[in-house]
C-alpha positions as CSV (number, residue, x, y, z in Angstrom):
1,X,-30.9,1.1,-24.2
2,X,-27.7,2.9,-24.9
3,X,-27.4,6.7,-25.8
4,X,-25.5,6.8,-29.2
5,X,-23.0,9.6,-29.6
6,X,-23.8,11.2,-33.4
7,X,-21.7,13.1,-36.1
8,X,-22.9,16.3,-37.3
9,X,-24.3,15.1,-40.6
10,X,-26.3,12.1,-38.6
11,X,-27.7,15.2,-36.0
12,X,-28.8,16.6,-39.5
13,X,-30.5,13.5,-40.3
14,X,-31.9,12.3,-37.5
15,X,-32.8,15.9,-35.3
16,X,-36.1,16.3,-34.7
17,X,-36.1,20.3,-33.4
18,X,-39.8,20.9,-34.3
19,X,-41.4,21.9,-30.5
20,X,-44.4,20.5,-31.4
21,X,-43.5,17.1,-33.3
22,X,-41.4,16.6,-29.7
23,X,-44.1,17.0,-27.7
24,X,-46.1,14.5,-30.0
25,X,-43.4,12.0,-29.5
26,X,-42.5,12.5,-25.9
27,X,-46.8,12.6,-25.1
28,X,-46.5,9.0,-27.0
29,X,-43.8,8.0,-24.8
30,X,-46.0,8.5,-21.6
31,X,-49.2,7.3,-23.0
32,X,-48.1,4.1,-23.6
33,X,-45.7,3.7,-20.5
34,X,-42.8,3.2,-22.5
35,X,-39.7,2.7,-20.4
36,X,-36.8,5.5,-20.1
37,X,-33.4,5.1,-19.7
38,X,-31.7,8.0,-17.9
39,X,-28.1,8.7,-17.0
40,X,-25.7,10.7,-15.5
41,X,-23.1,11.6,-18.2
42,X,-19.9,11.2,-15.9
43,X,-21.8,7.0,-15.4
44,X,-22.5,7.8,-11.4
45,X,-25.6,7.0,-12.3
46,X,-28.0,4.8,-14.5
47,X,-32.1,4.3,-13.9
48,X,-35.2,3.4,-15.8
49,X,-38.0,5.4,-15.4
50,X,-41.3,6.6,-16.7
51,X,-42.8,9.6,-18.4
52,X,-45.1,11.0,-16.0
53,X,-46.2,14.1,-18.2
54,X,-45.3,16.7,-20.7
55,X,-46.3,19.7,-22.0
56,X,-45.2,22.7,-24.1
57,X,-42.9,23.7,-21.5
58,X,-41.0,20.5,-20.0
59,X,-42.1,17.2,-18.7
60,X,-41.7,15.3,-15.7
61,X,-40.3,11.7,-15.0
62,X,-41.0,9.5,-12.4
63,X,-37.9,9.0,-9.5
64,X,-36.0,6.2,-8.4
65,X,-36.9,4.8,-5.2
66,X,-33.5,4.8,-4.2
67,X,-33.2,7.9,-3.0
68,X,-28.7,8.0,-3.6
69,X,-29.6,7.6,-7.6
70,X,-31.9,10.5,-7.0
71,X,-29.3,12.5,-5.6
72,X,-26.7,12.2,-8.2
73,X,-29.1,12.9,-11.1
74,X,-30.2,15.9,-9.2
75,X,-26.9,17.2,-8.8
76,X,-25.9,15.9,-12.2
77,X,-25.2,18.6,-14.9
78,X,-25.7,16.6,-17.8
79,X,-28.1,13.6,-18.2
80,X,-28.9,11.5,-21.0
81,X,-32.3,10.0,-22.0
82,X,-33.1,6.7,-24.2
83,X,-36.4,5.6,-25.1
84,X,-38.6,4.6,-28.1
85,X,-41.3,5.6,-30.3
86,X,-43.0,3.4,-32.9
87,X,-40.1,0.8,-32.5
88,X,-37.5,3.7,-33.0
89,X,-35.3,4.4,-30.5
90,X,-34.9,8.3,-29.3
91,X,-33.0,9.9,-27.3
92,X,-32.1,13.7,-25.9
93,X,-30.0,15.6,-23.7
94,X,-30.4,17.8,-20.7
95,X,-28.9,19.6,-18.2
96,X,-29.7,19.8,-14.7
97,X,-33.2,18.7,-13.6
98,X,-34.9,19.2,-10.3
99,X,-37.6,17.7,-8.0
100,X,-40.9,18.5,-7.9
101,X,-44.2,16.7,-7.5
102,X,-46.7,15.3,-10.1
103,X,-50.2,14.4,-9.4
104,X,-49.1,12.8,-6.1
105,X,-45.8,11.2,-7.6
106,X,-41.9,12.6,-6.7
107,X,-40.7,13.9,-10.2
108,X,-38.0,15.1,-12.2
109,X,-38.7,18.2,-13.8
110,X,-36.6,19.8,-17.1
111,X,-37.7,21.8,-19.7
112,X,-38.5,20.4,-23.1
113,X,-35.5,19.6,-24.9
114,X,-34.0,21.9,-27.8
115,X,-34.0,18.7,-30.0
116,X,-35.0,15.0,-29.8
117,X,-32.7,13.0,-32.3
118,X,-35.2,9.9,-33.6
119,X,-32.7,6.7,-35.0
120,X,-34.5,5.5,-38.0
121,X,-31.5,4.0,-39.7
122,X,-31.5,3.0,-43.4
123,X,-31.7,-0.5,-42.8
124,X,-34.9,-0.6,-41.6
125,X,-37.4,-2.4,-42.4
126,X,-39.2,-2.8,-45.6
127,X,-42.8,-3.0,-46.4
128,X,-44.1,-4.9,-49.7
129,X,-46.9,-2.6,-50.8
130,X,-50.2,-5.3,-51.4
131,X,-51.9,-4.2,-54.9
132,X,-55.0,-4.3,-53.0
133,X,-53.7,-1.6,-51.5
134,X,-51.6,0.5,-53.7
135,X,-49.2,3.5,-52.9
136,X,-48.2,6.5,-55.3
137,X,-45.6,8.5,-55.4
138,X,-46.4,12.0,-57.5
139,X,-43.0,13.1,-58.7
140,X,-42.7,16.6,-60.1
141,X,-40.4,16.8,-63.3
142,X,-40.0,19.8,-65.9
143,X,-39.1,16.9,-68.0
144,X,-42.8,16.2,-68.7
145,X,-44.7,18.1,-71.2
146,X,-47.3,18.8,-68.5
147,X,-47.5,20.8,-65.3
148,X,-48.9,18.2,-63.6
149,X,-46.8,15.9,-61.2
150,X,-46.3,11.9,-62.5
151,X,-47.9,9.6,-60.6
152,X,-45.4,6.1,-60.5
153,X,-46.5,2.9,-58.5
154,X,-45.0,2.1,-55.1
155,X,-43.1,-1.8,-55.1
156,X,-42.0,-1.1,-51.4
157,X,-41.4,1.5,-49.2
158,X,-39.5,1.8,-45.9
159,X,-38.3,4.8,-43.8
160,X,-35.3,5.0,-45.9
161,X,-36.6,4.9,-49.3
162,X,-38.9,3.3,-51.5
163,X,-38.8,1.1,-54.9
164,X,-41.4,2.6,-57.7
165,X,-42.2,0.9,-61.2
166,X,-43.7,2.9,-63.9
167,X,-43.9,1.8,-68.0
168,X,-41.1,3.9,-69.8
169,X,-43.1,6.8,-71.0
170,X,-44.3,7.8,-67.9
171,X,-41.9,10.2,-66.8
172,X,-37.8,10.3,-67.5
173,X,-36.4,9.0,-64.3
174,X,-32.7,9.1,-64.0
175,X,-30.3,7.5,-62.1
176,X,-27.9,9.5,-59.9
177,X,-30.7,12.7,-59.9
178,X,-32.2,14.0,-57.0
179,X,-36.1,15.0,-57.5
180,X,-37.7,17.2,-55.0
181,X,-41.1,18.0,-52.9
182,X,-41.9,13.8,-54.1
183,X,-46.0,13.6,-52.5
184,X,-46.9,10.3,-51.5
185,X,-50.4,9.9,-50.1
186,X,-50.5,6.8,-47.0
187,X,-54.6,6.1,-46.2
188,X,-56.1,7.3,-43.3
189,X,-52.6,9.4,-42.2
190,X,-51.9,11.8,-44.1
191,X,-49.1,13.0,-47.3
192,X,-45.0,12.6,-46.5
193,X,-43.1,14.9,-48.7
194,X,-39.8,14.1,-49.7
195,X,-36.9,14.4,-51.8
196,X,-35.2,11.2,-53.3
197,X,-32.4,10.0,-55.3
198,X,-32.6,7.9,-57.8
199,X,-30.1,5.3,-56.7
200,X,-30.4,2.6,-59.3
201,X,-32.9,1.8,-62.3
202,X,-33.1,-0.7,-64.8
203,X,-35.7,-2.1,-67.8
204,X,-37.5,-4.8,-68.2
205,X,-39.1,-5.4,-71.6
206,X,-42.8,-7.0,-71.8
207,X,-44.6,-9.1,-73.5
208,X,-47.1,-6.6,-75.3
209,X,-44.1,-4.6,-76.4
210,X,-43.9,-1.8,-73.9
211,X,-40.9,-1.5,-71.2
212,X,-41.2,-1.2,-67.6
213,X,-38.8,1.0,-65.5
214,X,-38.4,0.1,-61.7
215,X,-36.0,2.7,-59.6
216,X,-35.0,2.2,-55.8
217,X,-34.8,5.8,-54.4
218,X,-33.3,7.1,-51.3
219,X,-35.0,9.6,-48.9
220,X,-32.5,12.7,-48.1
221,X,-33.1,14.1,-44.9
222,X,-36.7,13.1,-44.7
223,X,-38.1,15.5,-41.8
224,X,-39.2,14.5,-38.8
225,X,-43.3,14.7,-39.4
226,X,-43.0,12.8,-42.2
227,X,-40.2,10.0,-40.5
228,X,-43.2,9.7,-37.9
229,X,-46.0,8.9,-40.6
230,X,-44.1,6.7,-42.3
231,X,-43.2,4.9,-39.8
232,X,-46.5,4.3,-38.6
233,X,-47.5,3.7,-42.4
234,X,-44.8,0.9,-42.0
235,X,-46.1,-0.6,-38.2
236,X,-50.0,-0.7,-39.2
237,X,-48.8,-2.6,-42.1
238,X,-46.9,-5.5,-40.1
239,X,-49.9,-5.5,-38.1
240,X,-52.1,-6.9,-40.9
């Protein structure tokens, strides 16, 4: 697991600075034993570890039992963590730890981090919603006569955008706009809000005379609380 070095536009994206949605990852991290990578910035030093515990005020990792890698990070000014979270890799900074104790274990303390940057990159991967189980996207528009939001059918949908299909009259989609504060609803986790781009859209004629419009759509800067429900949306799904 290597710590990826990000442009300011991919911090943006991919920053996660929410104290709480940290602690939900990191908490995930340790409940499920998931391996950490941890270095010294300056390469004196590389170790995998475990997440021994976190709270609302830091968390504490397990040490090396070679006691020369312990002193380096210890005396290291800037370390470098690497883990995942629901497939995704994740990854933080941090400045000088120290040693403490944890329920009987030798532990790296730090505070919680000021942000937690979670790599779910656009390619990822992209879930075929079953009509048995249908997804809808409710799309607000002062294009249609009423108040109420349009409700457009869900093709697929991954954690960086989605495909919908809706007959023509539905709502006015156009390619190249951005719509906002888009609701879709995932069973039994909860509602992502997001704003898309329409990046391409094309017709397709039936046979009983009416025309269907499908659209693939981008997510822009889809926050981290929704990034985390989709992506467990998107897991569940694989698993069936």
């Amino acid at each position: 697991m290597k710590y990826e070095t990000l442009s300011r536009s991919e911090e943006n994206e991919h920053g996660i600075v929410s104290a709480k949605e940290m602690i939900s990852i990191l908490k995930y991290i340790a409940e499920n034993a998931i391996r950490i990578a941890l270095d010294c910035t300056d390469g004196s030093c590389s170790v995998m570890t475990t997440l021994l515990g976190v709270n609302d005020k830091g968390l504490w990792l397990e040490q090396s039992t070679n006691q020369l890698d312990n002193k380096r990070i210890l005396e290291s000014e800037d370390l470098i963590f690497v883990s995942t979270h629901l497939n995704v890799k994740v990854q933080f900074a941090a400045r000088q730890t120290r040693s403490m104790e944890y329920q009987g274990y030798s532990a790296f303390y730090l505070p919680l981090p000021k942000c937690i940057y979670r790599l779910q990159r656009r390619n990822s991967f992209r879930i075929n919603v079953q009509p048995a189980k249908p997804l809808r996207c409710a799309i607000p528009t002062n294009i249609r006569k009423s108040s109420q939001p349009c409700e457009v059918n869900l093709m697929d949908i991954s954690a960086g955008g989605m495909k919908l299909t809706c007959v023509e009259t539905d709502i006015e989609l156009v390619q190249g706009q951005t719509y906002e504060n888009c609701q879709i609803k995932l069973p039994d986790l909860g509602t992502i809000s997001a704003t898309v781009i329409v990046r391409s859209l094309f017709s397709l004629p039936t046979k009983s005379g009416h025309t269907i419009k499908r659209a693939g759509c981008q997510f822009i800067n889809l926050s981290g609380a929704s990034n985390i429900l989709l992506q467990r949306y998107v897991n569940n799904m694989q698993q069936h």
